[in-house]
C-alpha positions as CSV (number, residue, x, y, z in Angstrom):
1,X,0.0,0.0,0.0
2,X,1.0,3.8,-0.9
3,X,2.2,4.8,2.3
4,X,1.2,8.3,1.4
5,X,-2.7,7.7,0.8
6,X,-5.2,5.2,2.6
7,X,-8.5,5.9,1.3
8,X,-10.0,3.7,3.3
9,X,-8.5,4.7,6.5
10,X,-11.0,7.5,7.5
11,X,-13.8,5.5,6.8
12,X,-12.3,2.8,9.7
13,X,-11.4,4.9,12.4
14,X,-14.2,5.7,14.6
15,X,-16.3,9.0,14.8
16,X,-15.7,8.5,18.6
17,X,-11.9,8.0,18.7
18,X,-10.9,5.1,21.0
19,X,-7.0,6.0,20.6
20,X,-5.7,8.2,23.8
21,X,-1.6,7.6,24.1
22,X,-1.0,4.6,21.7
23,X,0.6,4.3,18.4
24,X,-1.2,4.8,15.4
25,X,-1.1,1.5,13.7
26,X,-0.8,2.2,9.7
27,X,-4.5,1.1,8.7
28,X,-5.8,4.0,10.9
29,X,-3.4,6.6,9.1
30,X,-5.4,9.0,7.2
31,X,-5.5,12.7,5.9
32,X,-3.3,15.3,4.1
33,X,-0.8,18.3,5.0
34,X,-3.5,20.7,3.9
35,X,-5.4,19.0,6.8
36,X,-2.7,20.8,9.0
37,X,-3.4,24.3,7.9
38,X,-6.9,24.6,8.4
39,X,-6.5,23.2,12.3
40,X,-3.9,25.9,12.9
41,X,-5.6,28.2,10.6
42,X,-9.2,27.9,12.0
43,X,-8.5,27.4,15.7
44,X,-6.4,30.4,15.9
45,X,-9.1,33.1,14.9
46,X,-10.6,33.4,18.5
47,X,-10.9,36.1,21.0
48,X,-7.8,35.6,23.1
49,X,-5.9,35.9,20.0
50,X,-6.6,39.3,19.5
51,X,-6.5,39.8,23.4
52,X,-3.1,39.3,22.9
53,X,-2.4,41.2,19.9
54,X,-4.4,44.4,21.9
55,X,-1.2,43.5,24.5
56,X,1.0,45.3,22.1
57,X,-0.4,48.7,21.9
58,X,-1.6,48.7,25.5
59,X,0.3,47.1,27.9
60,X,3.2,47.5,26.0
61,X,2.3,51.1,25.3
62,X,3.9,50.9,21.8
63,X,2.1,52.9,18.8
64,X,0.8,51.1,15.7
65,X,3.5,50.2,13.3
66,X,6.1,49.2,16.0
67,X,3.6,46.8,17.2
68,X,2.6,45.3,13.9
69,X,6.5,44.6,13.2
70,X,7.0,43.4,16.3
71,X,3.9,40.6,16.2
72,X,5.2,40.0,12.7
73,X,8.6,39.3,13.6
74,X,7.4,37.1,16.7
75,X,4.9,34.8,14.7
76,X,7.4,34.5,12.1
77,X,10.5,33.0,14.2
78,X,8.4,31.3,16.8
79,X,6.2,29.4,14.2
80,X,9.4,27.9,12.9
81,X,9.8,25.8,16.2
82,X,6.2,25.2,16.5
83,X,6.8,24.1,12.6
84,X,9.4,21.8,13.6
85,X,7.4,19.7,16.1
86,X,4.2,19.5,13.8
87,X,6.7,17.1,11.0
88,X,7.3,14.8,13.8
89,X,3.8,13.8,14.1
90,X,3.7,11.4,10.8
91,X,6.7,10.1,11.2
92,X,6.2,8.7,14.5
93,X,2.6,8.5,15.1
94,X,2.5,8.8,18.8
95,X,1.8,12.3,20.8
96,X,4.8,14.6,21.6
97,X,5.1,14.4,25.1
98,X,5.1,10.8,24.4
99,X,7.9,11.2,22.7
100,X,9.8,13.4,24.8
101,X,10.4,10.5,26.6
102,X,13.1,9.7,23.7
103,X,15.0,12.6,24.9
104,X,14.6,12.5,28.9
105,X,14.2,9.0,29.8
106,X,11.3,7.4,30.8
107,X,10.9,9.2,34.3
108,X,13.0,12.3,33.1
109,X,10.3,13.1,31.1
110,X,7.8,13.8,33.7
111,X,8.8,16.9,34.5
112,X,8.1,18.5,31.4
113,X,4.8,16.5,30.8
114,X,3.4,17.9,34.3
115,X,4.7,21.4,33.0
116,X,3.0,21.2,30.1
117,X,-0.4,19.9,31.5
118,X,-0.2,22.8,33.9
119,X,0.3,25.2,30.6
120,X,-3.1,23.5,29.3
121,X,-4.8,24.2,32.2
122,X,-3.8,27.4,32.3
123,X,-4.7,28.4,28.5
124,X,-7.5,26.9,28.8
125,X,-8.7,29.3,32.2
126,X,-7.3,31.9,30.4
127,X,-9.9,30.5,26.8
128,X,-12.5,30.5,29.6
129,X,-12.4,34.3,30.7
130,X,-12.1,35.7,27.6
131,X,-14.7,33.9,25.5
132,X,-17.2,34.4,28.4
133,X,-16.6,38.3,28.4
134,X,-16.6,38.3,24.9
135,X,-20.5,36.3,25.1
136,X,-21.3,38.4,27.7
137,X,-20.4,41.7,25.9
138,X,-22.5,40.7,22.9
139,X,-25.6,38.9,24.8
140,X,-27.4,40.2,27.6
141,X,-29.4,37.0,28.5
142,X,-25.3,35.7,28.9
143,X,-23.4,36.3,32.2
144,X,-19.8,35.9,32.1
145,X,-20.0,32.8,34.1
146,X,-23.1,31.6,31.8
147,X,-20.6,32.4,29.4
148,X,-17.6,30.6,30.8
149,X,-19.8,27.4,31.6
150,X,-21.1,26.9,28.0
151,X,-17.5,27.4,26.4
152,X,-16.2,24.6,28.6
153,X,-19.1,22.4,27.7
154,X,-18.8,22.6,24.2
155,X,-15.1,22.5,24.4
156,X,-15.8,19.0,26.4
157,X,-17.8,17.2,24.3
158,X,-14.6,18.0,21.5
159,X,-12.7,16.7,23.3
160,X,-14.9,13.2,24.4
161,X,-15.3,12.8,20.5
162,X,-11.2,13.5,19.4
163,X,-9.1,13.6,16.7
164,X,-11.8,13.6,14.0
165,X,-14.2,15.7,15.4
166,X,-11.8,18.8,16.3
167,X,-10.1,18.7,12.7
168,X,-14.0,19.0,11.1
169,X,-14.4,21.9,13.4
170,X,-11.3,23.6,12.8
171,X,-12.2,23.2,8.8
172,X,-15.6,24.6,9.7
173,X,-13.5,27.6,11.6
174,X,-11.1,28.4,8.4
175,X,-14.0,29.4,6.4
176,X,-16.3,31.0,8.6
177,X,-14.3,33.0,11.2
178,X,-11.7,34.0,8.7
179,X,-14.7,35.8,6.9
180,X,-15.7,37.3,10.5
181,X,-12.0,38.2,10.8
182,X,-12.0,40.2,7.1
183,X,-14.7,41.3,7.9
184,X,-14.1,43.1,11.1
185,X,-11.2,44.7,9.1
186,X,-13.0,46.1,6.6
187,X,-16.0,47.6,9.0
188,X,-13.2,48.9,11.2
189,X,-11.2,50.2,8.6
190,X,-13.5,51.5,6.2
191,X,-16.9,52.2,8.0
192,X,-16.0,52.6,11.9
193,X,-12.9,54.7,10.2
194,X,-9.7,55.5,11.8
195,X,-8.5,59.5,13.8
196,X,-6.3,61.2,12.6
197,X,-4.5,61.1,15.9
198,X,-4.3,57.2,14.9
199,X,-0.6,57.2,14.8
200,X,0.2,59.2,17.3
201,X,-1.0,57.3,19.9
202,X,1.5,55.2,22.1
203,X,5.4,55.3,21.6
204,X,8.5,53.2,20.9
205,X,10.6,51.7,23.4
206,X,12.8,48.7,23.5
207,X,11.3,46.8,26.3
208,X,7.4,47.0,24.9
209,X,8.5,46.3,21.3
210,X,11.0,42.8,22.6
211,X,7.8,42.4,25.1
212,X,5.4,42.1,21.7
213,X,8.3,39.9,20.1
214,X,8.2,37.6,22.9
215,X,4.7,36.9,23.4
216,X,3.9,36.4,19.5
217,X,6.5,33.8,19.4
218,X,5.7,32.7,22.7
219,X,2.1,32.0,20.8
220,X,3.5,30.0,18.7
221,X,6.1,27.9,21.1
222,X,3.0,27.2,23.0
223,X,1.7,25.3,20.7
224,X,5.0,22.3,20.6
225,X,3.8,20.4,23.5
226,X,1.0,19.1,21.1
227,X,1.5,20.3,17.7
228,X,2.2,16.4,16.6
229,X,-0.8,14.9,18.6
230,X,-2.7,16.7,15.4
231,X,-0.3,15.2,12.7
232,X,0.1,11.9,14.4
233,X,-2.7,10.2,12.2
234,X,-0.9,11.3,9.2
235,X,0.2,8.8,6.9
236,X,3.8,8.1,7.6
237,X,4.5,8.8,4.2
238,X,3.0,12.5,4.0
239,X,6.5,13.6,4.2
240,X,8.0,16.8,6.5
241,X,8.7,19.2,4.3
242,X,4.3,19.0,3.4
243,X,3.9,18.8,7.2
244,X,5.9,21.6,7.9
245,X,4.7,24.4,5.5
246,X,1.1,23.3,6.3
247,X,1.6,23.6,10.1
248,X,3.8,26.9,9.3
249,X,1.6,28.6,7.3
250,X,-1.8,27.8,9.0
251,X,-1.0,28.9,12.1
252,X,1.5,32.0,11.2
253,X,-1.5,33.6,9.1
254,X,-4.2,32.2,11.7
255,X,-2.3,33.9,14.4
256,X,-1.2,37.2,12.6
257,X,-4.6,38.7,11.2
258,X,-6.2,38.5,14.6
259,X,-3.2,39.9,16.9
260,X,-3.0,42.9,13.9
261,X,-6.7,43.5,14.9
262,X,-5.9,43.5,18.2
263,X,-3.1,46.0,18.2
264,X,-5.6,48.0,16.0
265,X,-8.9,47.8,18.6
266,X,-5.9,48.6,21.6
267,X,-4.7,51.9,19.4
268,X,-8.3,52.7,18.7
269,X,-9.3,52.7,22.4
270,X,-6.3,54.7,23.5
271,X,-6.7,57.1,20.5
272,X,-10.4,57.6,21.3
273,X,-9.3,58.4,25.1
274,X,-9.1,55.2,27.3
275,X,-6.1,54.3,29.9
276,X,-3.6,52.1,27.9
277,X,-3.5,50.2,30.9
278,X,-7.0,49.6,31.7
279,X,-8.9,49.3,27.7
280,X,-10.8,46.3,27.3
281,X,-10.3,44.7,24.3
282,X,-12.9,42.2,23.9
283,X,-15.8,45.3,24.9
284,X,-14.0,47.7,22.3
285,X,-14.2,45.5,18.8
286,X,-17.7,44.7,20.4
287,X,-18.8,48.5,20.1
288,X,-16.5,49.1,17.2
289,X,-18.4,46.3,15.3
290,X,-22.0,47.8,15.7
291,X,-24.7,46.5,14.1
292,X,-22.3,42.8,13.3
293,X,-21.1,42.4,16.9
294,X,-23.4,39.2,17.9
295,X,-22.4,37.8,14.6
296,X,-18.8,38.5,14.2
297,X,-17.9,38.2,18.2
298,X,-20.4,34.8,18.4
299,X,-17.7,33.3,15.8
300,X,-14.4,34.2,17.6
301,X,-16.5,32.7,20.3
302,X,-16.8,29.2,18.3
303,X,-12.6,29.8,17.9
304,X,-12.5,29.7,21.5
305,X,-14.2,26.3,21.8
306,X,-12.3,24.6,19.2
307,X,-9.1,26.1,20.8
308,X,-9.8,25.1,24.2
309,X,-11.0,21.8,22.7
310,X,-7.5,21.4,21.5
311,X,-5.9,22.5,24.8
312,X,-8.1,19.8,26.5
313,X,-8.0,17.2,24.9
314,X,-4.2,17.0,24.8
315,X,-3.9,18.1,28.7
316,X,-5.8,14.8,28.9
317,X,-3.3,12.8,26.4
318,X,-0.2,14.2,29.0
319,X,-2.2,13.6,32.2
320,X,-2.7,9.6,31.3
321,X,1.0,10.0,30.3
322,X,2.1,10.9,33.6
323,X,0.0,7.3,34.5
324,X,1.4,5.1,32.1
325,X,4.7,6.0,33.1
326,X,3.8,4.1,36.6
327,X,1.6,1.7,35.1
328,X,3.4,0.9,31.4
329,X,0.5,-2.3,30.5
330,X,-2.4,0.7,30.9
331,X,-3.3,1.8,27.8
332,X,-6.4,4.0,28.2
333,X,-9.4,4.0,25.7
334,X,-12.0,6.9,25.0
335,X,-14.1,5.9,28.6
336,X,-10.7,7.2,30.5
337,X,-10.1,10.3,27.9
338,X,-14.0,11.4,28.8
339,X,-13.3,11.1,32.0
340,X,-10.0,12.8,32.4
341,X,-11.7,15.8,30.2
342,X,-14.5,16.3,32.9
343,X,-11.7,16.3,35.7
344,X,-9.2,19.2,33.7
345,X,-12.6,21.1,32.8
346,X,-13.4,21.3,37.0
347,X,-9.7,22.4,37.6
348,X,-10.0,25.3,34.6
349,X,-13.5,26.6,35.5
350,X,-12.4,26.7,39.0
351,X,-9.6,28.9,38.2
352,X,-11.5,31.0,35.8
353,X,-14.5,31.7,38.0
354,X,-11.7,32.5,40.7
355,X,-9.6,34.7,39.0
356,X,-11.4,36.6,36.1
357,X,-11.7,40.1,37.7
358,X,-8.0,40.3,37.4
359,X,-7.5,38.4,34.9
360,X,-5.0,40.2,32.1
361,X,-2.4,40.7,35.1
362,X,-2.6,36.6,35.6
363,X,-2.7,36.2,31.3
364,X,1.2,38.1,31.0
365,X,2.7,36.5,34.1
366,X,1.7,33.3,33.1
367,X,2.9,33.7,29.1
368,X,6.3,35.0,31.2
369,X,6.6,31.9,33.0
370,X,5.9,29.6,29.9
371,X,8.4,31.0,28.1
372,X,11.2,29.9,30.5
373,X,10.1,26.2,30.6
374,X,9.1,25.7,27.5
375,X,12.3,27.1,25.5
376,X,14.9,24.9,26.8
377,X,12.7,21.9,26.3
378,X,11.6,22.7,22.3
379,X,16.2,22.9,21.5
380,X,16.4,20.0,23.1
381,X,13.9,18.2,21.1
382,X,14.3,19.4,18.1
383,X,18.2,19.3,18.5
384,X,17.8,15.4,19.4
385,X,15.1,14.5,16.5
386,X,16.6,16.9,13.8
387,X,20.3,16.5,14.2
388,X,21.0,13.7,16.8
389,X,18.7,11.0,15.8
390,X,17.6,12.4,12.4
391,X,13.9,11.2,13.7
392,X,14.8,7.3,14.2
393,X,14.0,6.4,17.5
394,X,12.2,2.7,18.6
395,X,8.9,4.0,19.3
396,X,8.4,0.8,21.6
397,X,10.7,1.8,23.9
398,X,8.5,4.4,24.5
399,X,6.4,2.8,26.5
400,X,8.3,0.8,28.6
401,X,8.9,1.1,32.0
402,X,12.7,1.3,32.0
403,X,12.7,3.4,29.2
404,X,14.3,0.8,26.8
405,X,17.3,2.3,25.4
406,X,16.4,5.4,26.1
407,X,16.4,4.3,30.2
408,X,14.3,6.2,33.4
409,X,16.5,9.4,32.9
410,X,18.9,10.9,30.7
411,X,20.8,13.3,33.2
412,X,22.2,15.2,29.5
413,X,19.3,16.2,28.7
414,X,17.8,17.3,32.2
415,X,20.9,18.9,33.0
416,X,20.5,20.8,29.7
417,X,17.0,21.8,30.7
418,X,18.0,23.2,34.2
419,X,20.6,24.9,32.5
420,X,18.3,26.6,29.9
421,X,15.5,27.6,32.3
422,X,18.5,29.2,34.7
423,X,20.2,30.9,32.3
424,X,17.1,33.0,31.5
425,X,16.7,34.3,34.6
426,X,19.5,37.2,34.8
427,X,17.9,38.3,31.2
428,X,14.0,38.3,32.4
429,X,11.7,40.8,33.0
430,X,8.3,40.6,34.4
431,X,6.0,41.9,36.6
432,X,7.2,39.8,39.3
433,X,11.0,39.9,39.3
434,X,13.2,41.3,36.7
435,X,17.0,40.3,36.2
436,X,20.1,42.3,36.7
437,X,21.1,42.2,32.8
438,X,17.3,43.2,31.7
439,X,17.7,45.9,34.3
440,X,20.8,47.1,33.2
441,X,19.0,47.0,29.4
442,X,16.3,49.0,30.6
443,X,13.6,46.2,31.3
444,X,14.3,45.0,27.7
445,X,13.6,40.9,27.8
446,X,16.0,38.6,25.6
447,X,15.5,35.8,28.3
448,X,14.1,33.1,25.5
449,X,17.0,33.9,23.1
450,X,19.2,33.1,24.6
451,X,17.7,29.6,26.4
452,X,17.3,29.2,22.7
453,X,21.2,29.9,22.1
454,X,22.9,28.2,25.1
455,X,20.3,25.1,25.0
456,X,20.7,24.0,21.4
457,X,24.9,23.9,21.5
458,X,24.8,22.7,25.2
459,X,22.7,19.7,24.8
460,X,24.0,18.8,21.0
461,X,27.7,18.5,22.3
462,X,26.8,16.9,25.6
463,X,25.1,14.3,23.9
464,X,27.1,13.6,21.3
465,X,29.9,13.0,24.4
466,X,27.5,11.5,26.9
467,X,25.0,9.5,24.6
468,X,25.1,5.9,26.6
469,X,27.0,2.9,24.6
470,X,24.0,0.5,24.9
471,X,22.2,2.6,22.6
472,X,22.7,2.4,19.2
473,X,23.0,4.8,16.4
474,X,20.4,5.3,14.0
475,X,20.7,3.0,10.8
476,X,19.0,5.5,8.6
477,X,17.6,8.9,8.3
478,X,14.4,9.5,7.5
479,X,14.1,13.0,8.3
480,X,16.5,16.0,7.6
481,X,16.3,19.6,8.4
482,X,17.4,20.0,5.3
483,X,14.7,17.9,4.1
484,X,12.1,21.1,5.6
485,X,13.4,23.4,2.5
């Protein structure tokens, strides 16, 4: 059989998916790269995308242009790594933090995994707030807890149905919110109209504009804890470069449109006299969209569903990871993903009924603190699949208690990942504690950089030296990063 196309695939794996953690065996592989774009594409066009875009021009206090270069220059870099993770997914058909376990060890691995679910619960709060605002804002019949409670459900029942289910809805997404999306632009634009005090408003300085830079690429690193668990069912044979330019492209432009609209609502606010620090976003587009509010903010509000879908359902595949690392014969079945969705939903609403009044100030503290976990861990991976092990690893061994070859814990590459995550801390700056070189730069935040530059070398050459003699070197290789251009 073509390893590239199964027709009949699709057909045989079920509407309900009954696959949590496992391999996907080759008669279940189905789909194409264009598949890839529209889940990035269409899930990405959602309320807290603009939410953070707003970030630049009001928070950040920058003006218009520096803002849009700087959530330009962001997407672009950071949706390289997120790019990197997504070609991974065919090639080994298992989810990413799965396969992390390739690079830490079978134990060594749990670190990150508990990380990452605590990032997923944490977007998915986050999802909660603003899509409840945003339904509150546009209905009056809709509270902002009303609000909050029917996102999560929706976002639930995604997530009980899987793989299948969330792609269809992120197709769905492409076509209608991106024309809600052009369509707020051109009401805004051309109708609402823009001051001639437009750019004026705000200013350039160093630390906003680097602060813009690091939370669009930050977007966009967020997204390598799971990128592959939506490539995974991908035909082995669907090739990286394909699965690279679809992930790439999908989510750059899926990202980029609605953060532009958001620096343009957060300008718009300031110019028309608000506090920087205090304009609300989500209630600004909803006045600036008169008489297509319900209709256009309803749609971002679907985006926020399918995104939190995506941000639940693969909390749940890391949380039964964390299990099967104690228990390596449990492989868990759609019943325990249900479950496991109910339990992360409790934990998120909880948080987001908690903590919405204050919300933004928790939303930028905890995009600060993902950036300095999740950096060192994306070098190491991709350093490990792209130039170590050119992507040939025994996916078995995966799943094995001791690790296989890859054993409990590989001290190289958790030594590298203390390393990275403590080397960022003299070069952060956030509202909670800011380093002595940011300082001395004027607040200015380079702190990812370079995790990103001492990681990748650190944990290439320690490897290389370190890499245990009962493991053997890769006999072929499949994938390149060459191959990606």
């Amino acid at each position: 059989m073509n390893p590239r196309s199964n027709p009949a695939a699709a057909a045989e794996v079920p509407r309900l998916e009954d696959k949590t953690i496992q391999p996907i065996p080759a008669d279940e592989r189905h789909g194409k790269a264009r598949d890839l774009f529209t889940i990035w594409f269409g899930s990405n066009i959602m309320i807290m995308t603009i939410v953070t875009g707003g970030l630049a021009t009001t928070v950040f206090g920058l003006n218009f242009v520096p803002a849009i270069v700087g959530i330009i220059i962001g997407n672009i870099v950071g949706g390289i790594f997120m790019a990197l993770h997504s070609a991974q997914g065919p090639q080994l058909g298992v989810a990413q933090m799965i396969q992390t376990r390739g690079q830490f060890g079978s134990f060594g691995a749990l670190l990150i995994v508990a990380i990452v679910v605590i990032m997923y619960v944490g977007f998915f709060a986050a999802n909660l707030v603003f899509g409840g605002e945003a339904m509150a804002a546009v209905s009056p019949v809709v509270s902002v807890d009303g609000g909050i409670i029917i996102i999560g459900v929706v976002s639930v029942v995604a997530t009980i149905f899987g793989y299948r289910l969330i792609h269809a809805y992120a197709r769905f997404l492409s076509v209608v919110a991106g024309v809600a999306l052009l369509l707020a632009f051109v009401w805004i634009l051309l109708v609402h109209g823009l001051p001639s005090t437009f750019l004026d408003q705000g200013n350039f300085n160093w630390a906003g504009f680097m602060g813009t830079i690091s939370v669009s690429a930050l977007w966009q690193l967020a997204y390598a804890p799971y990128v592959s668990d939506y490539s995974r069912y991908m035909p082995q044979g669907t090739g990286s470069a394909p699965a690279f330019w679809a992930s790439y492209s999908g989510c750059v432009l899926g990202t980029l449109f609605p953060m532009i609209l958001g620096a343009l609502v957060g300008t718009l606010a300031v110019a028309f006299g608000h506090d920087a620090a205090s304009v609300d976003i989500v209630g600004s587009i909803g006045a600036m969209l008169q008489p297509w509010t319900i209709a256009v903010i309803g749609i971002f509000c679907l985006g926020v569903a399918a995104s939190n879908a995506m941000n639940l359902y693969c909390g749940v595949l890391c949380t039964l990871t964390i299990g099967q690392t104690f228990k390596p014969s449990w492989l868990p079945r759609a019943k325990t993903r249900t479950i496991g969705a109910i339990i992360i939903f409790l934990l998120a609403l909880l948080i987001a009924l908690f903590a919405r009044d204050n919300f933004i100030l928790f939303y930028t503290n905890f995009l600060s603190f993902l950036m300095y976990v999740l950096v060192p861990w994306t070098a190491i991976n991709l350093v490990d699949y792209y130039l170590l092990r050119h992507g040939d690893y025994r996916v078995e061994d995966f799943f094995k208690r001791d690790g296989g070859v890859y054993g409990r814990f590989n001290w190289v590459a958790i030594g590298a990942y203390i390393a990275g995550a403590l080397i960022q801390v003299p070069f952060s700056a956030t509202a909670i504690f800011t380093g002595p070189v940011a300082a001395a730069m004027g607040g200015v935040d380079i702190s990812w950089l370079v995790g990103l530059l001492v990681v990748a070398p650190l944990y290439y050459f320690a490897a290389r030296i370190f890499r245990k003699k009962s493991e053997p070197a890769p006999v072929h290789a499949p994938v390149l990063a060459t191959d990606l251009v």
